[in-house]
C-alpha positions, 0 to 999 in steps of 0.5 A: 745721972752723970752727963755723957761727953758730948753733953758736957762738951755742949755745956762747955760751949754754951758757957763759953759763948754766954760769956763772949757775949757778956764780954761784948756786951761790956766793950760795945757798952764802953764805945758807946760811952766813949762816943758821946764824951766825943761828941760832947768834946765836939759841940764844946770845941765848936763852942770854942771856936764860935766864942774866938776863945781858941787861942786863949792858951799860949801853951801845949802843957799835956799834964801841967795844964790839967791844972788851971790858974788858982791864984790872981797871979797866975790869972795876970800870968795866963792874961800875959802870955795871951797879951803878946799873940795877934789875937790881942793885939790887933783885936782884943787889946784892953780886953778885961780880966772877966773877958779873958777868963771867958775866953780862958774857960771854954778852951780850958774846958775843950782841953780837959774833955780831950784828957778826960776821952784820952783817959775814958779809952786807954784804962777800960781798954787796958782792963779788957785786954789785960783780963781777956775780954777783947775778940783778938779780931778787935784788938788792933783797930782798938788800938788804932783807935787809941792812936788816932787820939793821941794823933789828935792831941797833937793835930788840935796843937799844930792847929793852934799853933797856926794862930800865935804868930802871924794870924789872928785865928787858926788855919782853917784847913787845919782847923778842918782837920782837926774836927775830921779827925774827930769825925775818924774816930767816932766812925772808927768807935761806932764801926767796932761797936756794932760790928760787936752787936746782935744783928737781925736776920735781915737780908740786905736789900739790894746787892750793893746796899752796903755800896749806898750805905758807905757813900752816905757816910763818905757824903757826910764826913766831906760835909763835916770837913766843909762845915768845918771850913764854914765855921773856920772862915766865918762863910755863914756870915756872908749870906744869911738868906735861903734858898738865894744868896744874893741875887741868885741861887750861887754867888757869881760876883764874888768868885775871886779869880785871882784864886782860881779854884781856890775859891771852893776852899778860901772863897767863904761866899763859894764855900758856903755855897759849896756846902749848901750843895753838898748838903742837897746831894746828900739828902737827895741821896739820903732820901734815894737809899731809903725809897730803895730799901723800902721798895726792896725790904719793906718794913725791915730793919735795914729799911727803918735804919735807912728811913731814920738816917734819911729823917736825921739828915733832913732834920740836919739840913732844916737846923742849918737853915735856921742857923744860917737865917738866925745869922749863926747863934751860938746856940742854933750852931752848936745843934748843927754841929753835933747833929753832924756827928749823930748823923755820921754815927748812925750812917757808919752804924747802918752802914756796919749793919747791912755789912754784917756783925762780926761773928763769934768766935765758934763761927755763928752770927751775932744775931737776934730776931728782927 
């Protein structure tokens, strides 16, 4: 029995809604995939960072330094250039061969992951393009997000930069722009990637829940971006004790006041303050927004999302105190900074939840049952 034209017609949608699923399902795959490479990315770069091996490469070679030195030569060679920056001079003269590579290792191994990531993004996201698997309503901020990476290979030079002339470490501001704009991109995977994933039928819990949501992303990158100053001034070495530091609960006696207020961002004992506040205010706004959605949406999505992301951020803030008493292991401070990210990631991601998904093309929602 042939099928009547509005059977095939139906056929035909279905079909064609099968398949921008599956293709959703392949890019949201993908993002996801590309966010941990950048967060593996990340807790090298703070190991990088942590180990001072940031400078060890004098040069910003993109396709020339995918190859490390192979022979004693190039080894005397690499060694050379790095005798004649600040660094060496002032700090590490008479460093040894074994240290240099130590050194040499984990900011090569920073670089290759930042090529790898480069390559993880631009041939996936030139396959699903070039064979029409892309929602043309991602297509542009996919492209946004493959610019902020190549912005960011030159950002991580221009922070290094800073440090083979006159200084023997990098600028910390740039340093901090350098982790922030990892903080960008991440948000910007991990936005696309669940705006292109079923959602549950769930009403938002309040009106302005999207509102709370977006605060505590905006909370936590600023934490980043203080945590980044932290690590760039070595602010966890002033104070190693909690809840006080010092005689008090904040530092009066080492506000500088030459620097004015100046002292939040060059100050390392008020930026370690400044950061030990900003960590209060955002799990006691953490901790709000989940009372909130429970109170309003028990039991629902939303309400568990916020519930996690409150838990994530005390686990967060319970792993900084220990880095901190512990006098800042690489270890201890390696979780503290890839905490970070997860924390950010699952914010921009309940945060893109109570937003809603992107529908699909014919107009319906991207959902499934809660």
């Amino acid at each position: 029995m042939s099928l009547s034209t509005s059977q095939m017609a139906d056929a035909a949608h279905s079909g064609s809604q099968s398949k921008e699923l599956t293709d959703r399902f392949w890019v949201r795959s993908w993002l996801y995939f590309c966010a941990l490479v950048l967060l593996a990315l990340v807790v090298v770069g703070g190991a990088t960072r942590l180990t001072d091996s940031g400078l060890s490469i004098t040069e910003w070679a993109p396709i020339h330094g995918v190859i490390p030195p192979m022979s004693e030569a190039q080894w005397l060679e690499e060694l050379e250039k790095y005798r004649q920056i600040p660094e060496y001079q002032l700090i590490n003269k008479g460093m040894s061969m074994a240290e240099f590579q130590f050194i040499f290792w984990w900011e090569w191994g920073h670089r290759f992951l930042a090529r790898a990531l480069g390559l993880v993004v631009a041939i996936p996201l030139a396959f699903f393009w070039l064979t029409g698997r892309l929602d043309r309503r991602i297509k542009l901020p996919l492209l946004g997000l493959f610019a902020l990476g190549g912005l960011q290979g030159f950002i991580g030079w221009w922070m290094v930069s800073s440090g083979l002339t006159e200084r023997v470490d990098v600028s910390h501001y740039r340093l901090a722009t350098h982790l922030c704009m990892a903080a960008i991109i991440l948000g910007v995977m991990i936005w696309i990637a669940r705006g292109i994933a079923p959602h549950a039928h769930d009403l938002k819990p309040t009106a302005k829940a999207h509102i709370a949501a977006a605060i505590l992303v905006i909370l936590t990158f600023f934490q980043i971006y203080l945590g980044a100053l932290v690590a760039g001034l070595d602010a966890g070495l002033v104070f190693n004790q909690w809840p006080r530091m010092g005689e008090g609960f904040y530092p009066a006696e080492m506000w500088e006041a030459a620097l004015g207020w100046l002292n939040v961002m060059e100050n390392p004992a008020i930026v370690q303050f400044v950061h030990r506040t900003g960590a209060y205010v955002l799990l006691l706004a953490a901790l709000w927004h989940a009372i909130t959605c429970w109170l309003y949406a028990p039991r629902s999505t939303h309400a568990w999302r916020a519930l996690v992301l409150a838990l994530l951020v005390l686990s967060q803030a319970i792993v900084g105190i220990i880095t901190l008493v512990m006098v800042v292991p690489l270890d201890w401070a390696l979780v503290h900074q890839g905490l970070a990210f997860i924390v950010l990631a699952f914010a921009v991601a309940h945060w893109r939840a109570i937003v809603g998904p992107l529908p699909l093309r014919d107009g319906h929602a991207h959902t499934h049952q809660a």
